[in-house]
VOGU-3710 file (C-alpha; in Angstrom, 3 decimals, decimal comma):
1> xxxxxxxxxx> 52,842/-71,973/33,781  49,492/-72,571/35,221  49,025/-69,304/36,592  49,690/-68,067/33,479  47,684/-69,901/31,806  45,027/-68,769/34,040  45,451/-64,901/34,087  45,065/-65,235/30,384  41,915/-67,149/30,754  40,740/-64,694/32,786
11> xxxxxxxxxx> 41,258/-61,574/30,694  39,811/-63,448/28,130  37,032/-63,725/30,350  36,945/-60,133/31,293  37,301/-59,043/27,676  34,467/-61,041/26,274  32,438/-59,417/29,415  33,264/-56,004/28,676  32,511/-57,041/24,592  29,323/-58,192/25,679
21> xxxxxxxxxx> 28,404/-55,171/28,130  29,314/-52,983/25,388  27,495/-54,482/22,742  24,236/-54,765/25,188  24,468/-50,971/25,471  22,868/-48,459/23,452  22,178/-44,470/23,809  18,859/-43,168/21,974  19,377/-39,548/20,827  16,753/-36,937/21,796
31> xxxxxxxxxx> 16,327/-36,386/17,626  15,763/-39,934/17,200  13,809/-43,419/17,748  14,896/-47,183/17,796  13,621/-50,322/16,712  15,253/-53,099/18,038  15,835/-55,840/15,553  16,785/-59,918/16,629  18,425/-61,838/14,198  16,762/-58,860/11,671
41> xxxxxxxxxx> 13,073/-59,323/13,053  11,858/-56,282/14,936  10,944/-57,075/18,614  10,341/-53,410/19,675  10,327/-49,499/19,315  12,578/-46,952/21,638  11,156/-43,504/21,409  12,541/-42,338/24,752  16,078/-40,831/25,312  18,912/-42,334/27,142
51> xxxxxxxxxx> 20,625/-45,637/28,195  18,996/-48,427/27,306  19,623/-52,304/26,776  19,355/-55,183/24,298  20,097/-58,256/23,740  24,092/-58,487/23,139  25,247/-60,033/19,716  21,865/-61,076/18,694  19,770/-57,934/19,126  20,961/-55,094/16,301
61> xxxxxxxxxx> 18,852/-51,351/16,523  17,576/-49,073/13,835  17,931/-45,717/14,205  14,769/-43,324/12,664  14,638/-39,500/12,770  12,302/-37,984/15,009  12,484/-34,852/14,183  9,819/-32,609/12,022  11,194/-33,345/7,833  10,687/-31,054/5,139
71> xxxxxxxxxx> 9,600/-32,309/1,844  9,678/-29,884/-1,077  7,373/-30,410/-3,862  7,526/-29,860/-7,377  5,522/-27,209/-8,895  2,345/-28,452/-10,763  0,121/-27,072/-13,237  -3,569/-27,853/-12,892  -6,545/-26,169/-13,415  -9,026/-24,310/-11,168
81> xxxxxxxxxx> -12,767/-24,658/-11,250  -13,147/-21,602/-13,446  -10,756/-23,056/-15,994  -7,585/-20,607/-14,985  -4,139/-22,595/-15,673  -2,208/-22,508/-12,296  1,315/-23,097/-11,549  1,267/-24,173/-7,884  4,971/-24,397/-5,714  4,382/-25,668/-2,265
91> xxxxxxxxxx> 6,192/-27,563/0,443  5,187/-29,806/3,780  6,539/-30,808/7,560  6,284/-34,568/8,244  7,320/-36,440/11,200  7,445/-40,131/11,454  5,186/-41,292/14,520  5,217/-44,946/14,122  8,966/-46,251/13,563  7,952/-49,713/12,843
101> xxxxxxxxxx> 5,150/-49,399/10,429  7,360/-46,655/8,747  10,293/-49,240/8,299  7,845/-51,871/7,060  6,042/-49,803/4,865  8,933/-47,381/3,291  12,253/-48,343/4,808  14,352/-45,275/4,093  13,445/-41,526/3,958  13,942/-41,287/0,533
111> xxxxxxxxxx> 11,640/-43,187/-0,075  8,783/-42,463/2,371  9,487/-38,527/0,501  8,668/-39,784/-2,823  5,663/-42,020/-1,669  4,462/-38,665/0,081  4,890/-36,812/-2,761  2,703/-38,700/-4,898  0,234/-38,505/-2,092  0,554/-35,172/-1,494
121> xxxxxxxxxx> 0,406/-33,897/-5,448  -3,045/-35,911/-6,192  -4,504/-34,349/-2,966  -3,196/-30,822/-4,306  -4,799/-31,002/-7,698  -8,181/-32,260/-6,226  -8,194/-28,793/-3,877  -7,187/-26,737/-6,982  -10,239/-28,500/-9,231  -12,712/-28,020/-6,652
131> xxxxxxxxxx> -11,653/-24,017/-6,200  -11,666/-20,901/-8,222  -8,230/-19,020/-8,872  -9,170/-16,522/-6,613  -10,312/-19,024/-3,483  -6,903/-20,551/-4,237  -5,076/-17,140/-4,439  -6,790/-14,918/-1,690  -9,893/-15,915/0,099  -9,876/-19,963/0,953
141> xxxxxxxxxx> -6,427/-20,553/1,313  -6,064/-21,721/4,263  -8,905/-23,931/4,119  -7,119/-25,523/1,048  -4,150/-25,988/2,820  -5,448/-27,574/5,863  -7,572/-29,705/2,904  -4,581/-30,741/1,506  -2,881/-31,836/4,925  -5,997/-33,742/6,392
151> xxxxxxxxxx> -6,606/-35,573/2,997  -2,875/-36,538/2,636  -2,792/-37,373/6,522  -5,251/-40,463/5,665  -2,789/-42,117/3,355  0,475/-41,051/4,912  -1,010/-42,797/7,930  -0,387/-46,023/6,619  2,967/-45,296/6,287  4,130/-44,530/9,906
161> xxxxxxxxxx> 3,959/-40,905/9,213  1,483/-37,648/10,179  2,171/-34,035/8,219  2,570/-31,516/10,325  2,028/-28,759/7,696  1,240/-27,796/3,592  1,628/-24,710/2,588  1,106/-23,223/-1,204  4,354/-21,537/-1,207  3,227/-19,768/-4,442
171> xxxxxxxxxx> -0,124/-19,827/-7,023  -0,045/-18,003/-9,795  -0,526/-17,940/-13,423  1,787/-19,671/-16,203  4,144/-17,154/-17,812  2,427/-16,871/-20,994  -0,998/-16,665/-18,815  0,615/-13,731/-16,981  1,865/-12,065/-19,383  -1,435/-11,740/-21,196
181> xxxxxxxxxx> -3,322/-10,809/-17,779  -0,565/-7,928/-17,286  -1,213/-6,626/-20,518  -4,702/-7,105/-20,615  -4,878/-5,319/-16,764  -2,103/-2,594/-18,425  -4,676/-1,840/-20,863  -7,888/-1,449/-18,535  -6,072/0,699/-16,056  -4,870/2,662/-18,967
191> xxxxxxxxxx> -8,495/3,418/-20,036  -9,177/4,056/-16,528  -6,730/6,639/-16,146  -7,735/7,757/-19,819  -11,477/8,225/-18,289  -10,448/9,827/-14,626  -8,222/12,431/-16,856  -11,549/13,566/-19,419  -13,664/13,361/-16,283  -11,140/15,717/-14,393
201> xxxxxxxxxx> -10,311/18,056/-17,894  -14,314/18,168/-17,862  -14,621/19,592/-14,248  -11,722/21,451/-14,445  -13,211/23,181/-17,407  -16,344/23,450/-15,389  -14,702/25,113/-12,653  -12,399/27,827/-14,506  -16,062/28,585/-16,888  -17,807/29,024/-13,011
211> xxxxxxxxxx> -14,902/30,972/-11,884  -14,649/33,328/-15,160  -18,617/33,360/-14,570  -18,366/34,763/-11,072  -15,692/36,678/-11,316  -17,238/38,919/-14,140  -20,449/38,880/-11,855  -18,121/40,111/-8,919  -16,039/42,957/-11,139  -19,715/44,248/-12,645
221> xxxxxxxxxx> -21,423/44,364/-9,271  -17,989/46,319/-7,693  -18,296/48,612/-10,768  -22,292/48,985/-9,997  -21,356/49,776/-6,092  -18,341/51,902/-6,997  -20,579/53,894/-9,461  -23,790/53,992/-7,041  -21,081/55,521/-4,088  -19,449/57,489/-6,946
231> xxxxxxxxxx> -23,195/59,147/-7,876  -23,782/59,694/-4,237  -20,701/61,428/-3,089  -20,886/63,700/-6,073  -24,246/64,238/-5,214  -23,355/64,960/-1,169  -20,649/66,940/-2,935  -23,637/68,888/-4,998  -25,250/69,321/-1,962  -22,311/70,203/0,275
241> xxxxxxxxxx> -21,694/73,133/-2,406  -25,037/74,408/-3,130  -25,348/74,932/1,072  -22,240/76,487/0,637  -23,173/78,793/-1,929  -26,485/79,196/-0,193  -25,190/80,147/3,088  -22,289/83,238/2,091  -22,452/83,629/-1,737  -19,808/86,639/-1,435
251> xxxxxxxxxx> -17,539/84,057/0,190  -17,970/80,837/-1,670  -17,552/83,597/-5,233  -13,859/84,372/-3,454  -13,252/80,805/-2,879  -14,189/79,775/-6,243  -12,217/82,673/-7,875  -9,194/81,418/-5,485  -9,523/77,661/-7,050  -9,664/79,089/-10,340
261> xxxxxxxxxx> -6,419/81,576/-10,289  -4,722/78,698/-8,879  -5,378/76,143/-11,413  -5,631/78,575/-14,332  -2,001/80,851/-13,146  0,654/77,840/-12,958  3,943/78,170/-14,420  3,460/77,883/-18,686  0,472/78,947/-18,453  -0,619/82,039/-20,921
271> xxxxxxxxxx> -4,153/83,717/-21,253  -4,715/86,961/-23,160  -7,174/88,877/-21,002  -7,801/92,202/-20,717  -7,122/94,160/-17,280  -10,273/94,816/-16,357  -11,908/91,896/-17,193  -14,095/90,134/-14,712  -11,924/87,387/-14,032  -9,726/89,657/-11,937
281> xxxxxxxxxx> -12,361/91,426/-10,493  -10,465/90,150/-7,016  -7,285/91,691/-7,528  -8,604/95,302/-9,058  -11,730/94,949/-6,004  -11,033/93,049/-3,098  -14,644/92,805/-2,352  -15,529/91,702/-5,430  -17,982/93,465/-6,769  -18,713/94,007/-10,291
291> xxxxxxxxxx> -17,810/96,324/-12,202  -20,267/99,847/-12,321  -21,746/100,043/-15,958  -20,107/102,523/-17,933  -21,623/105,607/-18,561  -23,537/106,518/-21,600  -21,445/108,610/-24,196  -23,309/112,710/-24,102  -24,243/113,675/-27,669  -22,664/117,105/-28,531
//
């Protein structure tokens, strides 16, 4: 009975051990961070991973993200420094850095995203005052971003917390704003194109009146040429004849008389001559000479 008595005493022994090894035991998680609580008063942060060891039954842990949070804000309307109406959608990367100060100052992440929120809008609407729509839109914008993140970074400090990142996810105009812009930029470009069209109709017009221009110029100075070369070969033609003629008259008179039966004597052709006329002096005298005068009638 006694030795019973004592093995149970001893596994209750051993079981309270292992109870109290166990509860002395905790892991950290690489995405996380501890604070170590006794009797619900923090006595100390865990940021590294592993095994680690507390108190047992007095000493409780809090477990905190570590990892880099995204907070999406809601899109604001504010207006620029050249009084353009904005619609702004952006979003930023937080981390918490300081587990205790972020459970003393915020508790939860819920609410650490709302209390950054609020930070984070008034520190938005300041950059979009002190800009124009088009330094917010296209040429400072990352200036205003990293504006945005160092101003918010002073007050999210207090709260355990540094942002990693803003970004303006989107700036443009309202939808009544834009729709007045697009018809107002509809309108300009249509004038434009209304202009570049009359311009080009102008120099098109220009170009065909050039073109009609020169190519009368070019058709009256071929003519000129074509009649100077046409005068000149008729002339060398003159010329070529009149040596011919000059040089055998008996001979160029046959050739002549040879073009002339052969364009006057083709088939249809019908001339009332008579026999001995002079045009066929070549057929009645091959040498073509004219005729002897007739002699004078004697009186009887």
């Amino acid at each position: 009975m006694n030795r019973s008595i004592l093995g149970g005493f001893v596994a209750a022994i051993v079981v309270l051990a292992l109870i109290a090894a166990y509860s002395a035991l905790y892991v950290v998680n690489q995405t996380e961070q501890v604070i170590v609580l006794r009797l619900g008063q923090p006595v100390g942060t865990v940021t590294q991973p592993g095994l680690h060891v507390k108190a047992p039954f007095i000493d409780t842990v809090t477990r905190i993200d570590k990892r880099i949070l995204d907070l999406d804000m809601p899109e604001k309307e504010a207006t620029a420094n050249d009084n353009q109406r904005l619609v702004v959608d952006a979003f930023a990367r937080y981390r918490i850095t300081n587990p205790l100060r972020f459970r003393q100052a915020v508790g939860t992440i819920e609410q650490a995203n709302a209390r950054l929120t609020f930070v984070l809008n008034d520190a938005l609407l300041e950059a979009i005052r002190s800009n124009s729509f088009e330094q917010i839109v296209r040429d400072r914008r990352d200036q205003i971003m990293a504006r945005i993140r160092d101003q918010a970074n002073r007050e999210a400090d207090r709260f355990g917390i540094q942002i990693v990142d803003v970004r303006i996810r989107r700036a443009d105009l309202p939808e009544q704003n834009s729709k007045a812009v697009f018809d107002r930029m509809s309108s300009e470009r249509a004038q434009e194109a209304a202009q570049i069209r009359a311009r080009g109709a102008e120099q098109a017009q220009g170009i065909r009146a050039r073109a009609d221009r020169d190519s009368q110029v070019i058709v009256a100075e071929a003519n000129r040429d074509a009649e100077i070369l046409r005068g000149q070969g008729e002339a060398e033609k003159t010329k070529l004849l009149a040596d011919a003629y000059g040089g055998d008259r008996d001979f160029f008179a046959f050739y002549r008389s040879m073009q002339a039966y052969e364009t006057s004597l083709k088939a249809g052709t019908r001339m009332v001559l008579a026999p001995d006329s002079e045009f066929f002096r070549f057929f009645q005298r091959p040498s073509g000479e004219p005729a002897a005068p007739a002699a004078p009638a004697q009186a009887r």
